[in-house]
Structures are given as C-alpha cells and as structure tokens.
DSSP file (Angstrom, degrees, kcal/mol; ACC not computed):
  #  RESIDUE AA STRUCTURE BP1 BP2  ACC     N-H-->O    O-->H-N    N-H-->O    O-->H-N    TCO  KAPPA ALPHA  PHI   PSI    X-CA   Y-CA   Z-CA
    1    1 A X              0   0    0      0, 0.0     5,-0.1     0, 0.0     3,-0.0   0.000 360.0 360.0 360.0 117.1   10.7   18.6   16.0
    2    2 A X        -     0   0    0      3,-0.0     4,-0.2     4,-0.0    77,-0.0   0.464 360.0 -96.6 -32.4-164.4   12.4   16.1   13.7
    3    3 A X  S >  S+     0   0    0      3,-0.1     3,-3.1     2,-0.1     4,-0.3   0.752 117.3  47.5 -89.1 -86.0   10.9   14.6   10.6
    4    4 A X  T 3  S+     0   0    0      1,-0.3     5,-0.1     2,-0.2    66,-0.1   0.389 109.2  53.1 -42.2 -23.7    9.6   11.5   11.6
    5    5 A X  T >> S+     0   0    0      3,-0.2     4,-1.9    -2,-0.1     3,-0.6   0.715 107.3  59.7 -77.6  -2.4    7.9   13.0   14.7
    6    6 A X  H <> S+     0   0    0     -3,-3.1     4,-1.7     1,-0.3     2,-0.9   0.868 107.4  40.9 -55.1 -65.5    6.3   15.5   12.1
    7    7 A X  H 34 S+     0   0    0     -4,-0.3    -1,-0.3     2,-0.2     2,-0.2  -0.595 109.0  59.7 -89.1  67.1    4.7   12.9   10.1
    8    8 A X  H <> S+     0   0    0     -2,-0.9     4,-1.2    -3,-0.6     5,-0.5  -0.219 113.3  39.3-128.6 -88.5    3.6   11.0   13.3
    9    9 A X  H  X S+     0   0    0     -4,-1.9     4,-2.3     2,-0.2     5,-0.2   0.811 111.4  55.7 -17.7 -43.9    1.6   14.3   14.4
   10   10 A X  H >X S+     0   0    0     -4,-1.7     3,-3.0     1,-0.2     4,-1.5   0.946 113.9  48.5 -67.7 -69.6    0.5   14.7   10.5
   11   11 A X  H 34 S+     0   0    0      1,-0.3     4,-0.4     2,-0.2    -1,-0.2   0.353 105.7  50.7  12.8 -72.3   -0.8   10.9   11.4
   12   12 A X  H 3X S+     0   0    0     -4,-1.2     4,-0.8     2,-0.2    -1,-0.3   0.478 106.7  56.0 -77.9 -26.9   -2.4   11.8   14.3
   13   13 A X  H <X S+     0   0    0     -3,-3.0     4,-2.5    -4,-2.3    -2,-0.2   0.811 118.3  36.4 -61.5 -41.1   -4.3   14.8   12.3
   14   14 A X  H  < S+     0   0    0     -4,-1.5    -2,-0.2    -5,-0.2    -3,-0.1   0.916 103.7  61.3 -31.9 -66.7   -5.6   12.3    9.9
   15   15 A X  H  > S+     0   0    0     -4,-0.4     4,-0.7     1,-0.2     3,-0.3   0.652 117.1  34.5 -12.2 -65.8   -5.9   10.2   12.5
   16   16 A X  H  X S+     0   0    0     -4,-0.8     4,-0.7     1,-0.2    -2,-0.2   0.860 119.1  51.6 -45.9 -56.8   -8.7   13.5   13.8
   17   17 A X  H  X S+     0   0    0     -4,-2.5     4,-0.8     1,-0.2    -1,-0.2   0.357  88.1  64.0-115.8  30.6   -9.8   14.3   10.8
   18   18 A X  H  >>S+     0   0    0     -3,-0.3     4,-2.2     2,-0.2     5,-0.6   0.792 104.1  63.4 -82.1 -50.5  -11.2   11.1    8.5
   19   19 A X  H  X5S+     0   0    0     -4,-0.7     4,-4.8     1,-0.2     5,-0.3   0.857  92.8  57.8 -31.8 -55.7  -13.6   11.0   11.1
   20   20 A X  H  X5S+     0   0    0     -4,-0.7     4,-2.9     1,-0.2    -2,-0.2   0.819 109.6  43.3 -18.8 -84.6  -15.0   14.6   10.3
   21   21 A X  H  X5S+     0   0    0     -4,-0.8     4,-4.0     2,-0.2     5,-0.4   0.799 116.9  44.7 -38.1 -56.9  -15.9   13.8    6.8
   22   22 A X  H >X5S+     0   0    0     -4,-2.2     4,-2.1     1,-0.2     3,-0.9   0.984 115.1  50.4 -51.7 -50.1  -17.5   10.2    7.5
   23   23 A X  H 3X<S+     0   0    0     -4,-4.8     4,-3.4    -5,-0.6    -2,-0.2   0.925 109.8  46.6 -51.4 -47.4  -19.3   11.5   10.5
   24   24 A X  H 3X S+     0   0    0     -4,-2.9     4,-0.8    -5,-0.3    -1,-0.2   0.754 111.5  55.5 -87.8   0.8  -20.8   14.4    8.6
   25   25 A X  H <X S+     0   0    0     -4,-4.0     4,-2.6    -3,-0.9     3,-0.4   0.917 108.8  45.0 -38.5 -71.3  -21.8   11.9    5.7
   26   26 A X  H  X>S+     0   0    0     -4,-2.1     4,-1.4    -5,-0.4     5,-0.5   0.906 113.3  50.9 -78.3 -30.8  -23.7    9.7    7.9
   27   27 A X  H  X5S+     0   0    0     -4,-3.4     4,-2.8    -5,-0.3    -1,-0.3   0.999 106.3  53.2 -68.1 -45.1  -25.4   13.1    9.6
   28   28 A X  H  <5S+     0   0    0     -4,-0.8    -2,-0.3    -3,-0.4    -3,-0.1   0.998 123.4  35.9 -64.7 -74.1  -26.4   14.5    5.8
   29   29 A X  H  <5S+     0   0    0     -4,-2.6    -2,-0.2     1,-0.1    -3,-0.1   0.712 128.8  30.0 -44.0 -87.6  -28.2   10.5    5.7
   30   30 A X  H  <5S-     0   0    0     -4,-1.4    -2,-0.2     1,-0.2    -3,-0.2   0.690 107.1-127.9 -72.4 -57.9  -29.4    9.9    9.1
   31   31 A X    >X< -     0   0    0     -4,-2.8     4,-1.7    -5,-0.5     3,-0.6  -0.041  33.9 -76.7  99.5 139.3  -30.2   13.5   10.1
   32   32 A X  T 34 S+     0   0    0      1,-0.2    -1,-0.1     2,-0.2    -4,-0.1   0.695 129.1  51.8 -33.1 -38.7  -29.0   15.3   13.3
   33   33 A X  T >4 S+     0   0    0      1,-0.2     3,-0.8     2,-0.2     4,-0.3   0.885 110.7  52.3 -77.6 -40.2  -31.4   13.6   15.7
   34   34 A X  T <4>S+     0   0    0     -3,-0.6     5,-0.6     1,-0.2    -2,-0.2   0.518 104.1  53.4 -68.8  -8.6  -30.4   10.3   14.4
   35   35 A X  T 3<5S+     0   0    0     -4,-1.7    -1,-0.2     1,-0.1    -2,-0.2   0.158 111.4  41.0-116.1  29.4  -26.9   10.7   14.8
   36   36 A X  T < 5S+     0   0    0     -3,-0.8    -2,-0.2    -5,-0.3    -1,-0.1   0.313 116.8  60.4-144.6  15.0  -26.7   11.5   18.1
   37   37 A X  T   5S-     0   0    0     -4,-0.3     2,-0.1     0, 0.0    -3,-0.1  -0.034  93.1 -95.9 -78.4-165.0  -29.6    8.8   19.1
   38   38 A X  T   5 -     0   0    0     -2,-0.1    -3,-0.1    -3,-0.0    -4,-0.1  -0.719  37.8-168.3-118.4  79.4  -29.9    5.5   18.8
   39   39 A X      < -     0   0    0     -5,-0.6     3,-0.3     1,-0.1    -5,-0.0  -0.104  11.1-153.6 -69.2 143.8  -31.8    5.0   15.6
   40   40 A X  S    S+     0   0    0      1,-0.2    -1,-0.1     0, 0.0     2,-0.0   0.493  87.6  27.1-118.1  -5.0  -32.8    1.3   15.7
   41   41 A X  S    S-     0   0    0      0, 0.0     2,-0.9     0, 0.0    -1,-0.2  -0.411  85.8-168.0-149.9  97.8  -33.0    1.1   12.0
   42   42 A X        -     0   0    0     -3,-0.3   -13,-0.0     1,-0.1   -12,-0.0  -0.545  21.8-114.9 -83.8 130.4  -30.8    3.5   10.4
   43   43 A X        -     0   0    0     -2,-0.9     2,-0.1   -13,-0.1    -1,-0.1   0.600  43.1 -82.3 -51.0-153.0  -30.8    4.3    7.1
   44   44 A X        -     0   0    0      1,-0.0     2,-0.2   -15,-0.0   -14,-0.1  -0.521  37.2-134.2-112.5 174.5  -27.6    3.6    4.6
   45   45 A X        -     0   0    0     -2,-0.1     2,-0.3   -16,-0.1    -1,-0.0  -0.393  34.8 -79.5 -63.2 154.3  -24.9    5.5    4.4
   46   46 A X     >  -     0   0    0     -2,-0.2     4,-1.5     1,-0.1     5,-0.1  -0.715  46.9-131.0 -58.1 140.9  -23.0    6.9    1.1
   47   47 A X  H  > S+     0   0    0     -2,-0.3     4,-1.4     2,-0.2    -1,-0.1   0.689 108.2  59.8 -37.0 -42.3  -20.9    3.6    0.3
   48   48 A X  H  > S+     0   0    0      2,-0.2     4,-2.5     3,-0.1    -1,-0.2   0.815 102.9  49.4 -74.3 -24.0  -17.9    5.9    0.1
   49   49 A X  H  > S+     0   0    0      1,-0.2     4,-3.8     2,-0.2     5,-0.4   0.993 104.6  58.5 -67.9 -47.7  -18.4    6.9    3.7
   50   50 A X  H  < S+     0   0    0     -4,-1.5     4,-0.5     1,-0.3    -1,-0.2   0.753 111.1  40.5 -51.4 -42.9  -18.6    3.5    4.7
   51   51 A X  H >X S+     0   0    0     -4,-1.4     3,-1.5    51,-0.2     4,-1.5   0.993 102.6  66.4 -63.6 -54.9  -15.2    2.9    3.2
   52   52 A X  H >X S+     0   0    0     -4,-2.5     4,-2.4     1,-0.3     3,-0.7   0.936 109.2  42.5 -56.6 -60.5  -13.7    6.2    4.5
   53   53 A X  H 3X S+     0   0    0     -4,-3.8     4,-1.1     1,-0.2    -1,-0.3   0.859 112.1  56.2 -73.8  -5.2  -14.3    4.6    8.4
   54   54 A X  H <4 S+     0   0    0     -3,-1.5    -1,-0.2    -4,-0.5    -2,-0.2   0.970 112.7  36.0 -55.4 -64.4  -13.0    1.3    7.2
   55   55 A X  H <X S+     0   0    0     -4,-1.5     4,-3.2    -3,-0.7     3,-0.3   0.909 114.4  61.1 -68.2 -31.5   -9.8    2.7    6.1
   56   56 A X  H  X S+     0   0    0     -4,-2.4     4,-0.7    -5,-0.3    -1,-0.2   0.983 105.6  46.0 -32.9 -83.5  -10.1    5.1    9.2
   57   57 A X  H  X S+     0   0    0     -4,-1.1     4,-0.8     1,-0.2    -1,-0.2   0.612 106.9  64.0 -58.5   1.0  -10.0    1.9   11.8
   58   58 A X  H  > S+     0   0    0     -3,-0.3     4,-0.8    -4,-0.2     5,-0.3   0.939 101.6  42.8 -80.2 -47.2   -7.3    0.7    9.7
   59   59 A X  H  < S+     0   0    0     -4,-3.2    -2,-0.2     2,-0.2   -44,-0.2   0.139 106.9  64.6 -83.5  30.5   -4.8    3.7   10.5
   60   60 A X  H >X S+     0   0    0     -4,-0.7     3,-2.5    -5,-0.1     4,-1.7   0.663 106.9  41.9 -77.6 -75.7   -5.8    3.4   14.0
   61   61 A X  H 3< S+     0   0    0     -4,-0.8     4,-0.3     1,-0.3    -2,-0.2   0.623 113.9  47.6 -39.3 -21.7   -4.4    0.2   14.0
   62   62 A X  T 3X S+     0   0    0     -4,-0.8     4,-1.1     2,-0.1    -1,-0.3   0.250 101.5  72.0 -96.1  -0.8   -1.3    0.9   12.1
   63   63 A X  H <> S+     0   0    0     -3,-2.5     4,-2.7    -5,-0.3     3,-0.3   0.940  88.5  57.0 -95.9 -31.4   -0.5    4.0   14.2
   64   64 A X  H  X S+     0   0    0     -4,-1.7     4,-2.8     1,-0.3     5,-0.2   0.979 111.9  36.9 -46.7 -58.9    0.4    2.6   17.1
   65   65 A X  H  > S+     0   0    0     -4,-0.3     4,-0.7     2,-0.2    -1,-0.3   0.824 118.0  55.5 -64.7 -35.6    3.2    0.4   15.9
   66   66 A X  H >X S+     0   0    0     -4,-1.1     4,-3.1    -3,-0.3     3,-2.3   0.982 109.7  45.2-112.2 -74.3    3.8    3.3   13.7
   67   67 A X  H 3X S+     0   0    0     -4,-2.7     4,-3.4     1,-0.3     5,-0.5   0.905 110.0  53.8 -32.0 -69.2    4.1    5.7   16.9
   68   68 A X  H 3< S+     0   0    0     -4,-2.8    -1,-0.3     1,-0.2    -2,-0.2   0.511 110.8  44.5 -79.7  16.5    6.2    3.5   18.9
   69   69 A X  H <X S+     0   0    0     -3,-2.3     4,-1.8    -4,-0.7    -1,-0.2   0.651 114.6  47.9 -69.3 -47.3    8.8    3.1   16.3
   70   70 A X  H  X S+     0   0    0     -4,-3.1     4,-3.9    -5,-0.2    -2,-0.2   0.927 116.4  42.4 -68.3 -45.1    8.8    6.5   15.6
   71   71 A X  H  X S+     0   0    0     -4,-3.4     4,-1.6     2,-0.2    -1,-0.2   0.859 118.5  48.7 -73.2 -28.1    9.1    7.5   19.8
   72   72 A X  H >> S+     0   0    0     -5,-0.5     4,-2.5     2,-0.2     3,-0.7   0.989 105.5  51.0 -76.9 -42.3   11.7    4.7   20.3
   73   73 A X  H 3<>S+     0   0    0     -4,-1.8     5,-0.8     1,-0.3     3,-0.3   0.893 117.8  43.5 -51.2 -51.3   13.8    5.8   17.3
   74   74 A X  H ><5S+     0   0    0     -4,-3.9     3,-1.1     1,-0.3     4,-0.4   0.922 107.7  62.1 -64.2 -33.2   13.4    9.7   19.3
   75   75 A X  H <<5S+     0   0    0     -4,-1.6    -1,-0.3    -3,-0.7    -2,-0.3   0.722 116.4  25.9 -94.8 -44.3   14.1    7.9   22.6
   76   76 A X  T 3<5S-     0   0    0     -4,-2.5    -1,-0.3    -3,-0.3    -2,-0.2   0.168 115.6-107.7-118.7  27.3   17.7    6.8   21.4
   77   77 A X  T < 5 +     0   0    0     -3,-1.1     2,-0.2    -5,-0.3    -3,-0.2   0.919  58.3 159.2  31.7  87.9   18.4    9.7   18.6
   78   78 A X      < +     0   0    0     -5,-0.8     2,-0.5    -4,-0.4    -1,-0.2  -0.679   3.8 148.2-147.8 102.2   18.0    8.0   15.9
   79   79 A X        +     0   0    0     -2,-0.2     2,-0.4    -5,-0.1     3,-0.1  -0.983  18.1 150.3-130.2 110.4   17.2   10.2   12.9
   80   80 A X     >> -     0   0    0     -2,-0.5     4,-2.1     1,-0.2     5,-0.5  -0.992  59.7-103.2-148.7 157.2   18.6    8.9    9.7
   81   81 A X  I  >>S+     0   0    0     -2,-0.4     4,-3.6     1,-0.2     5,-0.6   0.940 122.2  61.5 -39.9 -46.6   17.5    9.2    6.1
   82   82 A X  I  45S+     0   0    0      1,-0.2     4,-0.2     2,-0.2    -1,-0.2   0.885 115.7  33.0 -59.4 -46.0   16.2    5.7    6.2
   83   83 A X  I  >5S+     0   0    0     -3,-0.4     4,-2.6     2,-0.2    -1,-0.2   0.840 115.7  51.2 -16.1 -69.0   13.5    7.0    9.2
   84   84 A X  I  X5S+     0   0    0     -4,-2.1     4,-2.6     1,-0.2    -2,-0.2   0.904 120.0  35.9 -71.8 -47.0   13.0   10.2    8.2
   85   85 A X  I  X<S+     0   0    0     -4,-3.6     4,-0.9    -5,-0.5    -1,-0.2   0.844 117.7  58.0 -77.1 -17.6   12.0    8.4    4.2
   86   86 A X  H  4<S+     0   0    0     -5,-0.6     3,-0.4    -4,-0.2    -1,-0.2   0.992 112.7  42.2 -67.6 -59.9   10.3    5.2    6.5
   87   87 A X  H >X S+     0   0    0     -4,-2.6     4,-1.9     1,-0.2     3,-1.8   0.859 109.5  50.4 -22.3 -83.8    8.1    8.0    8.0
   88   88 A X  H 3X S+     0   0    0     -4,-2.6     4,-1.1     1,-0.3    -1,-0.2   0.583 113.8  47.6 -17.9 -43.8    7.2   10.0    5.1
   89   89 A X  H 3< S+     0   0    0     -4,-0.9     4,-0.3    -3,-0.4    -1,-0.3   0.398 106.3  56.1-104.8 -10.4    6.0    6.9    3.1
   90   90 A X  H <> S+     0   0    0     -3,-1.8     4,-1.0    29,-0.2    -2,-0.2   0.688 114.2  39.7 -99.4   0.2    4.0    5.4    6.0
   91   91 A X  H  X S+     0   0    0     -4,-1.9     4,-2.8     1,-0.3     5,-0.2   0.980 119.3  40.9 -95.2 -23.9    1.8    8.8    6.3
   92   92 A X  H  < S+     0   0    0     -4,-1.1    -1,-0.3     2,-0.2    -3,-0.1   0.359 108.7  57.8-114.5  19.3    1.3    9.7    2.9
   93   93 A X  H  > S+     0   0    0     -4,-0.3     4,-2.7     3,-0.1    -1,-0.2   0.522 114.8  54.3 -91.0 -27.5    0.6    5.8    1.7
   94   94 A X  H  X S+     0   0    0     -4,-1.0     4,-2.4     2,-0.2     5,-0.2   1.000 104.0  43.9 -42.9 -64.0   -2.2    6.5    4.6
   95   95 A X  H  X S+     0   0    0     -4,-2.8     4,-2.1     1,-0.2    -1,-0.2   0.791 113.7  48.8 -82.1  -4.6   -3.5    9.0    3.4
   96   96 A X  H  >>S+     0   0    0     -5,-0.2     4,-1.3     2,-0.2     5,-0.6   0.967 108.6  66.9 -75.0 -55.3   -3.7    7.4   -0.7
   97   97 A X  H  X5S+     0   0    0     -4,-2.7     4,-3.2     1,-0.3     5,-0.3   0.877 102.8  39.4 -46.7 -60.0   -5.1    4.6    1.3
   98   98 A X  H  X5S+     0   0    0     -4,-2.4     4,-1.3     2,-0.2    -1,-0.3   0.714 115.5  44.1 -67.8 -33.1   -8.0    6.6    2.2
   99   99 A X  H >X5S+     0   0    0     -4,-2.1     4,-1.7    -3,-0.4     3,-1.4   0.985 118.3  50.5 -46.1 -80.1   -8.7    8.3   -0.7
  100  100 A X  H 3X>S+     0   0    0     -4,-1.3     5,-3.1     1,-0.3     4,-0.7   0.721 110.8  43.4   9.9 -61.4   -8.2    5.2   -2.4
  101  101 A X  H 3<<S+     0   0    0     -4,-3.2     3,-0.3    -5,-0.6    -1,-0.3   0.906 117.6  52.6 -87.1 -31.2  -10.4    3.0   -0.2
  102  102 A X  H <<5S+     0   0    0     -3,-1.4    -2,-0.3    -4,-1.3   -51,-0.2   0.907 110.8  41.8 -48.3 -52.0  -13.0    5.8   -0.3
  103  103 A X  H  <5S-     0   0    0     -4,-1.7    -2,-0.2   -52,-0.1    -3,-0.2   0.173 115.1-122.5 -95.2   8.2  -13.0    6.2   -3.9
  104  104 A X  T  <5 +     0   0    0     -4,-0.7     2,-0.5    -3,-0.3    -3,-0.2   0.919  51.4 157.1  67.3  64.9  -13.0    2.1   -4.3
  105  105 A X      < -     0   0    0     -5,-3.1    -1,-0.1     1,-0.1    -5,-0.1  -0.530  26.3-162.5-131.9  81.0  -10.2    1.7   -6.2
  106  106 A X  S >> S+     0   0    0     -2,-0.5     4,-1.9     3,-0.2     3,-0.9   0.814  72.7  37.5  -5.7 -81.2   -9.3   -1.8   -5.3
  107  107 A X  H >> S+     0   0    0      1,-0.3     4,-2.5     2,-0.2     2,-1.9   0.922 120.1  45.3 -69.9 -68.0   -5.3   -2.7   -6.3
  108  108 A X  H 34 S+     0   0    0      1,-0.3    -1,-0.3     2,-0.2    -2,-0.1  -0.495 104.1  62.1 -88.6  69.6   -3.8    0.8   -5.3
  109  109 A X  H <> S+     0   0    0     -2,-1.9     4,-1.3    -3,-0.9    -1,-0.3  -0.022 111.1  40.7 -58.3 -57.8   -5.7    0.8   -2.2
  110  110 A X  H <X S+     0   0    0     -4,-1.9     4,-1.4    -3,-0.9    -2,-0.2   0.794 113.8  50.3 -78.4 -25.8   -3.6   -2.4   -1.4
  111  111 A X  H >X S+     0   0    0     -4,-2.5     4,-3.5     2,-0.2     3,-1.0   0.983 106.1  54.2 -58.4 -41.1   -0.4   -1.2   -2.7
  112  112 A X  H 3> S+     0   0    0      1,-0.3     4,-2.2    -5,-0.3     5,-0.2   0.962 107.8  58.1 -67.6 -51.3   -0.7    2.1   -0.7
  113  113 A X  H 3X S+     0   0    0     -4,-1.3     4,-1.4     1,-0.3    -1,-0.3   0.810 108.7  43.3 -45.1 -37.0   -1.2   -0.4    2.4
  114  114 A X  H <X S+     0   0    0     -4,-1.4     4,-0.6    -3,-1.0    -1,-0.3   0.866 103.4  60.4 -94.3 -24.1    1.8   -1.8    1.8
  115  115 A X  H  < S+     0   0    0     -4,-3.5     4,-0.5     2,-0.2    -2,-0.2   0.794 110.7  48.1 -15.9 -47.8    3.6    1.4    1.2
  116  116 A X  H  X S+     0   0    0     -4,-2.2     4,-2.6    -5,-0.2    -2,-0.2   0.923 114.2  43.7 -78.7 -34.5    2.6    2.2    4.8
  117  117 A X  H  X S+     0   0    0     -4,-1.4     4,-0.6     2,-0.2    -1,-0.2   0.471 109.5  54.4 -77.3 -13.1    3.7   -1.2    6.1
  118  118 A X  H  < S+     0   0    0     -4,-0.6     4,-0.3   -29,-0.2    -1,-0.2   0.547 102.1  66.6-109.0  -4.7    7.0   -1.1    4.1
  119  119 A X  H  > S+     0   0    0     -4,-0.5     4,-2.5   -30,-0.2     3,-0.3   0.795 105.8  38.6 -66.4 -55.1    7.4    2.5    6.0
  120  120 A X  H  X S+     0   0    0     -4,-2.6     4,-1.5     1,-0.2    -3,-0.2   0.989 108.2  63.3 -60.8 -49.4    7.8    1.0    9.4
  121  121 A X  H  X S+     0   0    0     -4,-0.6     4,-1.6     1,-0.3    -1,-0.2   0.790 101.8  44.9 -57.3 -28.1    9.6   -1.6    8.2
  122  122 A X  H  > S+     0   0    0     -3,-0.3     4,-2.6    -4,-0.3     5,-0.4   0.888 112.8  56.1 -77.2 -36.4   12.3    0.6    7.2
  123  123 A X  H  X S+     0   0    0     -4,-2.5     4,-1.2     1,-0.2     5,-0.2   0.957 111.8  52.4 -26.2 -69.7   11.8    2.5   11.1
  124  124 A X  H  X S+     0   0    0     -4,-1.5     4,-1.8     2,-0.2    -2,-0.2   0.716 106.1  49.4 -18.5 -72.5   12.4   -0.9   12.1
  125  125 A X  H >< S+     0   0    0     -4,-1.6     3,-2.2     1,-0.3     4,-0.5   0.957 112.0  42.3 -42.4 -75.6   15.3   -1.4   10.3
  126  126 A X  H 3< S+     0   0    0     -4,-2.6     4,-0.3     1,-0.3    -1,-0.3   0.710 106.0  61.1 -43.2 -23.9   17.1    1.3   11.1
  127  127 A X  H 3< S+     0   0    0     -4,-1.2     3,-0.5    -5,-0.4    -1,-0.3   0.848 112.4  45.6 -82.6 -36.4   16.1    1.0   14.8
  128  128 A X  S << S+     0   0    0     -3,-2.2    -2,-0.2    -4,-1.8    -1,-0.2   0.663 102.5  60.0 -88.9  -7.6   18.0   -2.6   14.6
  129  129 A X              0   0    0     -4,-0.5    -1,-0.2     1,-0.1    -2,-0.1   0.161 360.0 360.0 -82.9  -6.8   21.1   -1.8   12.8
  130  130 A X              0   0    0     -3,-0.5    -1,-0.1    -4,-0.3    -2,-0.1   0.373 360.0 360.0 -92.4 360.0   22.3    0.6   15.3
C-alpha cells in the first residue's frame, strides 16, 4: 500500500473513531436508555462533545474529495512526493482540527482546516501536471 492510500485508511479510522468518544460523552449525559431512545427532551451534552461531532461531520465531508483524489491518483500511478506530502497534511491537519475544535481553540482550528484543504490541493495538483 502506498502513502497516500495509508493516510486515506488512517482517515477513514478517524473517520470510525471521533464518533466513539462523542457518542460515549452524550451516553455518560443522557444515560444508556436515553441514547438508544428517543428522549424528547434530552439533556446537554459536554460542549466539547458537541464540537468533537461538528468537526466529525466536517471530515465526512472533506473525505470524499479527499478519497477520490487519492483513488484517482492510484488509478493512474501517480505517487510523487507532492501526493504522498498532499496526503499526510490533509490527515493529520484533520486530526489537529479535532482536537482543536474540541478543545475550542478558535484560530488554529481554522488554520488546521486549511492545512487539510491545502492537502488536496497539492493531490490536485499533481494529478493535473501529469
């Protein structure tokens, strides 16, 4: 397995496992019965959990484009430093986003976003220069 499909799997584990954490936040509030009901007024949340699935449904949205850069780029062997480093920088500005956006720290939460977004772009590139 290349790099870049390495950190698209590491991605997709994130992807897995942000969930874990919020979800078993919101069970430690709600309680067990209530998080697998339909509580019709449910109690709060930690504030940081409530970010964690924020940033969560963000790298759901950025992994697609992320994936099919990364799968075309395999599709036509195209593995170059500029990929491999595109890669690299968009999973682990994910996963600072999410710490980050968990732990509310406002400006490098948004850098890290663009870290991730300035990771494809370099896929990109490289995927258009060949």
């Amino acid at each position: 397995m290349n790099v870049e499909l390495c950190y698209l799997v590491m991605s997709a584990a994130l992807c897995l496992v942000l969930p874990l954490i919020y979800v078993a936040a919101r069970t430690v509030s709600w309680g067990l019965t209530d998080v697998v009901g339909y509580p019709e007024d449910p109690p709060e949340v930690p504030a940081w959990s409530a970010r964690l699935k924020l940033a969560h449904n963000n790298l759901v949205e950025n992994l697609i484009p992320f994936a099919c850069l990364v799968l075309v780029a395999q599709a036509a062997s195209i593995s170059t430093s500029l990929t491999a480093f595109g890669a690299a920088l968009f999973f682990w500005s994910k996963l600072a986003y999410a710490l980050l956006y968990a732990l509310k720290i406002a400006w490098f939460r948004t850098i890290a976003h663009v870290g991730a977004v300035a990771g494809m772009a370099l896929i990109f590139i490289a995927l258009m220069s060949t």
